[in-house]
N, C-alpha and C positions, 0 to 999 in steps of 0.2 A: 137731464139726459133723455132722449130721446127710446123711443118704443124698438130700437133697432135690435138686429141680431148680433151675436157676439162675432162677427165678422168681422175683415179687417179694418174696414171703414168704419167702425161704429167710433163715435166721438166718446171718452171718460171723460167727465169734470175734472178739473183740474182744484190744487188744492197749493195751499204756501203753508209756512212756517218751518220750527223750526226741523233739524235732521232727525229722521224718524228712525229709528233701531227696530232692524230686521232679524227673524229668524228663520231661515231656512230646514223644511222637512219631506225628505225626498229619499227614497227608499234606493234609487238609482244614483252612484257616486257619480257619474259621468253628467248627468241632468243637474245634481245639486251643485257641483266644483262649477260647471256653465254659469248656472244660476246665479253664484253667489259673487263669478268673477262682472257679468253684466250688471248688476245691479247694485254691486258697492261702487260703480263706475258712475252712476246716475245721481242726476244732484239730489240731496236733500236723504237720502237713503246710508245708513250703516249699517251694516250684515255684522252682527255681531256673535253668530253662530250656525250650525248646521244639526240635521237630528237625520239618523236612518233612518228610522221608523216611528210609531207613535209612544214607544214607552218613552224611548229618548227626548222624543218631542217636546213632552210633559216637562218631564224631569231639567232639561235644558232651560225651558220657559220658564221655571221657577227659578232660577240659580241666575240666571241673565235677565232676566227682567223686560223680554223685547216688548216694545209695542205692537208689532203685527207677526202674526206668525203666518209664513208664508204654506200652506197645510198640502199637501199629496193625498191622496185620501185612500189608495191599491197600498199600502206599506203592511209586513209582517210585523207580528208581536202585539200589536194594535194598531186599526187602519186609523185612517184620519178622522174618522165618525167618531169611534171610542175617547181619541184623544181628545177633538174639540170638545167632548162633551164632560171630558173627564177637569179639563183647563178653566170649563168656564164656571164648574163646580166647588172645583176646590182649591183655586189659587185666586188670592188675594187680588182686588183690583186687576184681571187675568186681561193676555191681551187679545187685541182683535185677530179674526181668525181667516185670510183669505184661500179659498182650495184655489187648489191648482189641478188643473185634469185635465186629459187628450182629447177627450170624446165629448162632442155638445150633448149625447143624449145617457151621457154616464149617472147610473140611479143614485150612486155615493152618491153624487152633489146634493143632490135634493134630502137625501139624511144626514148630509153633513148642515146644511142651509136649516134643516128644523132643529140639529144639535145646537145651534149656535153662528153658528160661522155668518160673516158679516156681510159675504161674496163669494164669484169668480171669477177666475179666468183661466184661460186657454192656453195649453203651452204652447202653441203656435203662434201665440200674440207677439208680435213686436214687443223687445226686452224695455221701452222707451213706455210703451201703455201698461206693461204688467208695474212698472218704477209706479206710474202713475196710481194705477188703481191701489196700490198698497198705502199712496199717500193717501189718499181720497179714505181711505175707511180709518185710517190713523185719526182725520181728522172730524170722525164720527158718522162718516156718509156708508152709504151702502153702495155697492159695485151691482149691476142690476143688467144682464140679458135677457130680456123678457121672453122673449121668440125662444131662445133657448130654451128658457127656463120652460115656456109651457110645454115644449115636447118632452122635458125631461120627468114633470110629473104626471102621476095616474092619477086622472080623477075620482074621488070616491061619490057613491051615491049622498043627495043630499038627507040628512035626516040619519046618517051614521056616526060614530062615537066619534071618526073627526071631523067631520063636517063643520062646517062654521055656521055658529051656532046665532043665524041672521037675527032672531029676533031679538038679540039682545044690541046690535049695533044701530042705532038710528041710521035715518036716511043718506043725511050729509057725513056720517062716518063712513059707510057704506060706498058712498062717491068718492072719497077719501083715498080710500082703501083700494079702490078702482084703479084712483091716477096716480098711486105708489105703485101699483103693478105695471105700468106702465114705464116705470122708471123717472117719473120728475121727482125732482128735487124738493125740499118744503117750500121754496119760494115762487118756483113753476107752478104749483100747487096753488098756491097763494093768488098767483098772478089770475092763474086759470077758475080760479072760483070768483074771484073779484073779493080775495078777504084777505085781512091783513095775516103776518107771518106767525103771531101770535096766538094767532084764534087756529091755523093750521096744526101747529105745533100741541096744541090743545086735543084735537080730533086725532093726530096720530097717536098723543101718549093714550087716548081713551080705547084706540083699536088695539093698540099692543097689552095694554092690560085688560081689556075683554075678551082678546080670543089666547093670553097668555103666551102670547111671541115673547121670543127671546129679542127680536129686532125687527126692523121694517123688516129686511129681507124673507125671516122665518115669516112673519105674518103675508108677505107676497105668495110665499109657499102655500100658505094654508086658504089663501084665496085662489087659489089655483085649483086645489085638491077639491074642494067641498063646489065647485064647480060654479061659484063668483064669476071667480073671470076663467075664461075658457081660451085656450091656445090660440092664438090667430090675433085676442083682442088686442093687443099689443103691438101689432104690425101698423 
């Protein structure tokens, strides 16, 4: 995927197999009933439930067992932060966790994206791309708006407690780490280093277990933050 904004025009990767079980969590009935009617319409996709808010969410996720939960992240009782973080905590094999949010420069995302959470997307997106993206992280990828994403985080000074802690990532993890912020895929990555998918695959499990990300995405996050890559780079 390309360095684009989460616009209408940005392209998802696209993803196959088999139909992925949905769960729906949306504090607004009228947004969630919508929700749930477009996207059990979309191939590959089963809604196999609905949550008001985040306790429900939880509690839901465990009893139905979805693969993606599609997350809200403004919900009473517990927002979507709390939930993602509580889901990926203490439920077995827990599933993937995509927000869903209005606003490109909404702070939730970015504490939902360091709790966990695999992606975004926009409720404004075409119900045909939001189908999409929830296949795409089903099938272990990350959903990635870069342009957004850096206006949405604050960068911290380098040499702070979250800072990314460069001297421990070598060079070429470091470059790595660069063209994950960017939004390619491992094989883009791949392509674009001139190394096989193996050796890639290798330098992201070493970033995410060196800066202790939950997932590409969180580690995108934390190279944002510690002022790695900075807003713009992406475009």
């Amino acid at each position: 995927m390309s360095g684009s904004d989460a616009g209408e025009g940005t392209a998802l990767p696209s993803a196959t197999g088999p139909a992925v079980t949905l769960l729906i969590a949306d504090d607004d009935e009228v947004t969630r009933s919508g929700l749930r009617l477009l996207l059990a319409a979309q191939p590959g996709i089963t809604v196999v439930g609905e949550a008001a808010d985040g306790v429900e969410a939880v509690e839901r996720a465990r009893s139905l067992r979805p693969d993606v939960v599609l997350m809200d992240v403004r919900m009473p009782r517990r927002n979507g932060i709390e939930a993602t973080r509580q889901l990926l905590a203490e439920v077995a094999d827990p599933p993937k966790v995509v927000v869903i949010t209005t606003f490109e420069n909404d702070g939730y995302v970015t504490a939902a994206l360091s709790a966990g959470a695999s992606g975004f997307v926009l409720k404004r997106l075409p119900v045909r791309r939001i189908a999409e993206a929830v296949r795409v992280v089903a099938a272990g990828e990350a959903v990635l708006f870069p342009a957004a994403l850096g206006r949405m985080v604050t960068p911290r000074p380098l040499g702070s407690a979250e800072a990314l802690p460069q001297a421990a990532l070598t060079g070429r993890e470091e470059e790595v780490l660069r063209l994950m912020a960017t939004g390619l895929s491992n094989p883009e990555i791949a392509e674009s280093l001139t190394v096989s998918l193996e050796t890639v695959k290798t330098h992201v499990g070493n970033v995410l277990t060196k800066l202790g990300a939950q997932n590409r995405t969180h580690a995108v996050v934390i190279a944002y933050e510690s002022g790695l890559v900075v807003p713009g780079f992406a475009d």
